[in-house]
N, C-alpha and C positions, 0 to 999 in steps of 0.2 A: 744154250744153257743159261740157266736163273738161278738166282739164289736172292730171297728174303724171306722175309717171317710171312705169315699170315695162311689162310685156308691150305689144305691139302703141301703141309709143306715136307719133303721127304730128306731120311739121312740116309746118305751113299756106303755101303760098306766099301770093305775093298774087294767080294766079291763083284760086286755091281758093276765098280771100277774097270776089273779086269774082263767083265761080260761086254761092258760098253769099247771098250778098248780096240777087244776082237770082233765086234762090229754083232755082235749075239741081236737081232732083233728082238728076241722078246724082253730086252732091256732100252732099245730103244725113247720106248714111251718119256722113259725119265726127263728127256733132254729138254722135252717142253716143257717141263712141270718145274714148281720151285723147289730148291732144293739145297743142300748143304755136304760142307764132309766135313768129319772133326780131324784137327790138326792131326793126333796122332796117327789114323786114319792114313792121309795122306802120306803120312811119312813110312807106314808100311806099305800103302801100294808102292813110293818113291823105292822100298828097298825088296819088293817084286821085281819090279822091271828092271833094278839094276841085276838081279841077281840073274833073272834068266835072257835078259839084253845087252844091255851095256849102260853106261854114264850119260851120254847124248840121248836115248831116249829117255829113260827114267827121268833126267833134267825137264826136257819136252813137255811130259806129261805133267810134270810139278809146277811149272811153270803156267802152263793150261789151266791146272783143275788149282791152283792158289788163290784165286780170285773166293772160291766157294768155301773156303775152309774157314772154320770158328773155333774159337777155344773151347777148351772143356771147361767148366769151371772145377776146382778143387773138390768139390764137396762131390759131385759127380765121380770124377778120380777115384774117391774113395769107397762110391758105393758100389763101383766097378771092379775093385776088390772082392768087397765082400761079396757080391753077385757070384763073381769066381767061384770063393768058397762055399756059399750056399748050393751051388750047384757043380760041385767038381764031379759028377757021375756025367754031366751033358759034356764037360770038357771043351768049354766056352774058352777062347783068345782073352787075354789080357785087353788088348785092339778090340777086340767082336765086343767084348763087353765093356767099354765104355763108346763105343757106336752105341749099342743100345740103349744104356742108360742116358746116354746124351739126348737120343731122338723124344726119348722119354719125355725128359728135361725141360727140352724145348716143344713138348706138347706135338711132335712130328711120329712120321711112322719111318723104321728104321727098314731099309730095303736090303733083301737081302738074296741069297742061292742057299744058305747054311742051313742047311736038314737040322741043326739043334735049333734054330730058333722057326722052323715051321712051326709050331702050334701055340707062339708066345704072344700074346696080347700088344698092340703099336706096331705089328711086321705085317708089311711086303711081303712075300714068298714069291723068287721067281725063279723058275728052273732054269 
């Protein structure tokens, strides 16, 4: 796994997360590619695995994918709001939408499983 800026660089949702997790190949690709997760991100896959695991792994896994995680910046935060609100018929995550507007942000493509964001402009789409 990588994580820096530059060409083809991808944001992890916490779909992706838990596809790579359970070892799903057609998510594997990601592992060699550059790549990112946003903090929050993290901290929802972190309360995945606690919820349907336990403490030691969800730790594990935090502990693992921490290296790859970057802040959101505020202004982002915000427009992942309003994102919500513009589109509360798709019934986008608080989490999914600021993945997205981050990957935005940072000029990346936000990787995803989430049937709301198949036909969005910067997505991955993997089943």
């Amino acid at each position: 796994m990588r994580a820096k800026t530059g060409e083809s660089l991808y944001c992890l949702d916490s779909y992706a997360l838990v596809e790579i997790r359970v070892g799903n190949k057609n998510f594997s690709w990601v592992l060699s590619e550059e790549f990112f997760i946003c903090e929050l991100t993290l901290c929802e896959f972190f309360g995945v695995l606690y919820k349907e695991t336990n403490f030691e792994e969800a730790q594990t896994w935090f502990k693992k994918l921490e290296p790859f995680a970057m802040r959101t910046p505020l202004n982002v935060l915000a427009q992942a709001v309003k994102f919500r609100f513009d589109n509360k018929k798709s019934n986008f995550s608080f989490f999914d939408a600021v993945g997205y507007l981050t990957a935005i942000h940072f000029d990346s493509t936000f990787v995803t499983g989430d049937k709301e964001f198949k036909l969005l402009p910067h997505v991955k789409f993997v089943k």
